[in-house]
ZAKOL-550830 format. One record per residue (C-alpha): residue in one letter; x, y, z. Coordinates in steps of 0.1 Angstrom, whole numbers, plus 2048, in hexadecimal, padded with zeros to 3 digits. Layout:
% ZAKOL-550830
AXYZ;...
% end
This chain:
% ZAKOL-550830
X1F98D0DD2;X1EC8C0DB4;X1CA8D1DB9;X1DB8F6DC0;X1EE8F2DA2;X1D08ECD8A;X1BB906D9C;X1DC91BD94;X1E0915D70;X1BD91BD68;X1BC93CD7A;X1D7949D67;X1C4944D48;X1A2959D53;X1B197AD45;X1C396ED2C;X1CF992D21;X1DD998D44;X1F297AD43;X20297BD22;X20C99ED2B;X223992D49;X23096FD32;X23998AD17;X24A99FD2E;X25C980D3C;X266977D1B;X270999D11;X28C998D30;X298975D2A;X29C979D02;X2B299AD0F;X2C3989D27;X2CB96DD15;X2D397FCF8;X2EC999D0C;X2FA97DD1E;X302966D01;X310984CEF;X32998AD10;X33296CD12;X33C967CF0;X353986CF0;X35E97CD0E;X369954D07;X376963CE4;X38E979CF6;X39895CD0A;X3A1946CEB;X3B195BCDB;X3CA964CF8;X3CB942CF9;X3D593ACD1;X3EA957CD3;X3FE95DCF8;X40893AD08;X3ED921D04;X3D9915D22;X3F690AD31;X41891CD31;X438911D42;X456925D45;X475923D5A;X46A92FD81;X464955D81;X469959D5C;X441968D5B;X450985D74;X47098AD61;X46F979D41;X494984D38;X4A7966D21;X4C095BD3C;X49D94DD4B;X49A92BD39;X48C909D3A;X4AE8F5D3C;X49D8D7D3B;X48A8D9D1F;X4888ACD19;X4808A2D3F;X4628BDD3A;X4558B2D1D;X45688DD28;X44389AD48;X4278AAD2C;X42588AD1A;X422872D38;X40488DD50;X3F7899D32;X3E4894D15;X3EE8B2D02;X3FB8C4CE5;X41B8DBCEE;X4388F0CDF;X4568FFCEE;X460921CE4;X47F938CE5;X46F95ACEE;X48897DCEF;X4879A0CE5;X4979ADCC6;X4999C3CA6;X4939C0C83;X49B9D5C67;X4979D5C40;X4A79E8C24;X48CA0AC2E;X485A04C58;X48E9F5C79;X4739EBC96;X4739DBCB7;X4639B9CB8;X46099BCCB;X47397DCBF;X464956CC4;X47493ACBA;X45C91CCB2;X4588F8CA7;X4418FCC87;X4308DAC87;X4258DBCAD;X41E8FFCB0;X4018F7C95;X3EE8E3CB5;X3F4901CC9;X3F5922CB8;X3DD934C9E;X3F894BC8C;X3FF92AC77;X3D692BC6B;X3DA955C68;X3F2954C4B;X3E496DC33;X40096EC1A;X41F956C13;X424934C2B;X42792FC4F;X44B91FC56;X4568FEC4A;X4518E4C5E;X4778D7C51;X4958E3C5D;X49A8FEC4B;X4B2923C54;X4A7942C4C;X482944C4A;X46C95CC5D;X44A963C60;X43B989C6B;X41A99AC75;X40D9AEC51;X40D9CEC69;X4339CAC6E;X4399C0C49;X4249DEC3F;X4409F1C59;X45F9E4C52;X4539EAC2B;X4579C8C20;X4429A6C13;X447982C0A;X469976C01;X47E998C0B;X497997C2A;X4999A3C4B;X4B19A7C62;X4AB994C88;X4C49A8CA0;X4C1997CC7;X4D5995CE9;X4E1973CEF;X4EB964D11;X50F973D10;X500999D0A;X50E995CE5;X4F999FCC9;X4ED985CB2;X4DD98BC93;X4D2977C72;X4C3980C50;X4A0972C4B;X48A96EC2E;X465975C30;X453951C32;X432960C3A;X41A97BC46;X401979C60;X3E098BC6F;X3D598DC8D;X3B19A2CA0;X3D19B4CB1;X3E69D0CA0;X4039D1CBE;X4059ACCB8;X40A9A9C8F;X4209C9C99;X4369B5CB1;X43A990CAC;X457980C93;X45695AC90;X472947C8C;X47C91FC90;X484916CAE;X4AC90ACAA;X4B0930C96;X4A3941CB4;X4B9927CCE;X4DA931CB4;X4D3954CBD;X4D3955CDE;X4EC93BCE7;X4CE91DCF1;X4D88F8CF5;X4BE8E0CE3;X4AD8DBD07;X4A68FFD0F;X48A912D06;X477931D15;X458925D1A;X43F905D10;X41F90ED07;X4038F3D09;X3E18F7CFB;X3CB8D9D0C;X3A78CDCF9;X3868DAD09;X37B8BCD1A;X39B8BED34;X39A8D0D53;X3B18F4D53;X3B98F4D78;X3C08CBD7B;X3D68C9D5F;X3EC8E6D6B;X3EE8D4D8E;X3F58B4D83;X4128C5D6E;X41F8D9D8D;X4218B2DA3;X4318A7D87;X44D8C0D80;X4528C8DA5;X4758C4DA5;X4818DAD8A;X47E8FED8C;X45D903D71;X444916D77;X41E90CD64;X406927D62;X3E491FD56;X3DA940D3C;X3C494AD61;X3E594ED70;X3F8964D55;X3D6977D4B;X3C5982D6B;X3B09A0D59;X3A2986D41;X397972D5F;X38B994D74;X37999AD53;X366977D53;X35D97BD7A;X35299DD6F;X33A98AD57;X32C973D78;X31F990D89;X3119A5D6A;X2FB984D61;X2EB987D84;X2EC9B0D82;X2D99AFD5F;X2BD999D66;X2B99ADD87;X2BA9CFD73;X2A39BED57;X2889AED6F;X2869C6D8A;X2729DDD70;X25D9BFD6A;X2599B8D8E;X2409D6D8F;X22A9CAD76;X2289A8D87;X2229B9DAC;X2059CED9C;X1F79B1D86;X1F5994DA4;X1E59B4DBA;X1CA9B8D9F;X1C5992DA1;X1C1990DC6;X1A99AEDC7;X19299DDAA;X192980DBD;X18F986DE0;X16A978DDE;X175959DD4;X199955DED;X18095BE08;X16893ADFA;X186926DF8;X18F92FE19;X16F929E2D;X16E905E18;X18D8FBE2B;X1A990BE15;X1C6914E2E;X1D9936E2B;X1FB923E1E;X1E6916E04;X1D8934DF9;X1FC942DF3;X20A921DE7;X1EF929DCB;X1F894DDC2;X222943DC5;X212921DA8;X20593DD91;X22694FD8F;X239931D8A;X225927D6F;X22794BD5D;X24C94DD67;X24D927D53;X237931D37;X250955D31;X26E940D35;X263928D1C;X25A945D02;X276959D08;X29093DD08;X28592DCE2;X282951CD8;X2A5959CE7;X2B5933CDA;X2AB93BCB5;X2BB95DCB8;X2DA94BCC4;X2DA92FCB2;X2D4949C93;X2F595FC9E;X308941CA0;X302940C7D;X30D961C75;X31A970C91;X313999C9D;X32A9AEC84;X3379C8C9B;X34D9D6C7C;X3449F6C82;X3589F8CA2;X3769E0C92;X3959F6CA1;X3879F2CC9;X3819CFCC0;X3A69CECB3;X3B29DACD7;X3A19BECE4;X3B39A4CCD;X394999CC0;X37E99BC9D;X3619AEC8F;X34C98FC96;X33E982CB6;X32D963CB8;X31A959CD4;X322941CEE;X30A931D0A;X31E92ED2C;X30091ED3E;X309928D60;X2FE94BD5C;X2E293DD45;X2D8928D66;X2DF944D7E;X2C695CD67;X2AB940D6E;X2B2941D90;X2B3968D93;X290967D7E;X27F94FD98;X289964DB5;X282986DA6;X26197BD99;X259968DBE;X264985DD2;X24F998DBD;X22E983DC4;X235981DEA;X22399FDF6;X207997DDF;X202973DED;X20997DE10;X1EA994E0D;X1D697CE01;X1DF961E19;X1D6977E36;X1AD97DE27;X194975E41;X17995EE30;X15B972E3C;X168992E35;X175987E14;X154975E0C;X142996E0F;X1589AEE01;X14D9C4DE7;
% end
């Protein structure tokens, strides 16, 4: 083998021209590929965090069919036996939240919103809204009544800014409207309009007054978890640990399947993209290694009558595309690293299309993000395309008779 493969790596290298035409065009597929894929994936895994800052964490529990029907008689009654269960499976950051449906008015207008009740200081480890105060202060981290913080897109609504009141009118457990004056703490900004539109912060114990909460009830716990530990385990170690009280936990998988359908999506369009990008390079590498077989056939029918078997002959041809598929991937993957270690710099501006990227929650920035299985699978798909490719080829040249070969013309 170590013989084929020098005899290989020096026939590549007799028409030089020839040869740097299929690396190019090898490295003009992976820089795209890698480049598209990086791009996708970044858009995709910044979708995903941000559901994540802003929707439930990476963990969410909630009293047992509260995702289905998340009305406020549906309640974690227990909130302290819970929380001791997070502290001893997990280690974690958490906050409990009082979540209902409400209105709001001001002195000019009245809108629809949705009410969440939180605990400043932890919802900082598991929320961005705290980091996406634009004007004013997120809420104290004291006790302290009356304080609210809104989305600038509802403030901009309701016709109000920092330091005015608002009006927080809610259903509590006995049907019975509650209500309480507020004055603007803070305004935030989200990537989503519906979401600065919709959401009113508020502390935790002003959101359990209105609705009639004991200390040790809350709607839901959201628990954001660091990157180095595993989604799915965490979630079933929780679920063994809480098994006999009536709490659901639902990794951000379970409560956001289209995010997930979205990412599998991104599985198969890695394979179908490198298929769609080298199957037009596939022709050029079919007609290149038939030109080389056809300028050698002299010297394939030498090497066979001096003892060179068939399999060797197409071991040869399959070394020579190995080592041009090598050589493209090596080009094209230091061309396509400094591109993405470049954008990770600076990112792709896609301002231009800012309201669609709004309906997606996210910015007018994407930065890239390398999710090495479909890097890996890319390889993969190369090698096979490219070897598919070569297989007639070599398969023709295995099957030369010596003689005839010798005097072919």
């Amino acid at each position: 083998m170590g013989m084929l493969a020098r005899i290989a790596w020096r026939n590549i290298w007799r028409n030089k021209r020839r040869s740097w035409v299929l690396i190019s065009a090898i490295s003009i597929g992976v820089f795209c590929f890698v480049g598209s894929m990086t791009f996708a994936d970044g858009f995709s895994i910044q979708l995903v965090n941000t559901s994540i800052e802003l929707d439930g964490g990476h963990i969410q529990l909630s009293s047992s069919g509260y995702s289905d029907n998340p009305t406020i008689r549906s309640r974690i009654r227990n909130l302290g036996y819970v929380e001791d269960a997070l502290d001893q499976t997990l280690l974690a950051r958490y906050s409990p939240q009082v979540v209902t449906s409400g209105m709001v008015n001001s002195a000019e207008q009245a809108s629809g919103v949705r009410l969440v009740g939180v605990d400043p200081l932890r919802e900082r480890g598991v929320s961005s809204i705290p980091e996406r105060i634009v004007e004013g202060e997120y809420l104290s981290s004291g006790v302290v009544d009356g304080e609210v913080v809104i989305g600038v897109s509802l403030a901009d609504r309701l016709n109000v800014t920092v330091g005015e009141k608002i009006v927080v009118m809610v259903s509590d457990l006995e049907n019975e409207v509650s209500a309480g004056a507020y004055r603007v703490r803070g305004l935030f900004t989200t990537n989503s309009a519906e979401y600065d539109r919709m959401m009113v912060f508020v502390h935790l114990d002003e959101a359990r007054r209105l609705l009639g909460y004991s200390t040790e009830e809350a709607s839901t716990i959201s628990v954001h978890l660091d990157p180095e530990v595993d989604l799915k385990t965490s979630a079933a170690a929780l679920r063994g640990r809480l098994t006999d009280v009536p709490v659901d936990v639902l990794t951000w998988e379970d409560r956001m399947p289209m995010l997930v359908l979205m990412r599998q999506t991104y599985d198969v369009f890695s394979v179908a993209l490198v298929l769609i990008l080298f199957s037009a390079i596939s022709f050029s590498i079919i007609n290149s290694f038939l030109m080389v077989i056809f300028e050698r056939i002299r010297e394939i029918g030498i090497m066979s009558a001096n003892g060179l078997r068939p399999m060797q002959i197409f071991s040869m041809l399959y070394l020579e595309a190995a080592f041009i598929v090598i050589l493209g991937l090596l080009v094209g993957g230091i061309v396509a690293a400094g591109l993405v270690a470049w954008w990770a710099e600076t990112g792709l501006d896609l301002s231009a299309f800012a309201e669609g990227m709004r309906s997606f929650n996210l910015g007018t920035v994407i930065y890239p993000y390398v999710d090495w299985r479909h890097i890996w699978t890319g390889v993969i798909t190369i090698f096979i395309v490219v070897f598919l490719s070569v297989l007639y080829p070599a398969f023709k040249a295995s099957r030369f008779r010596a003689v005839e070969a010798i005097n072919y013309v």
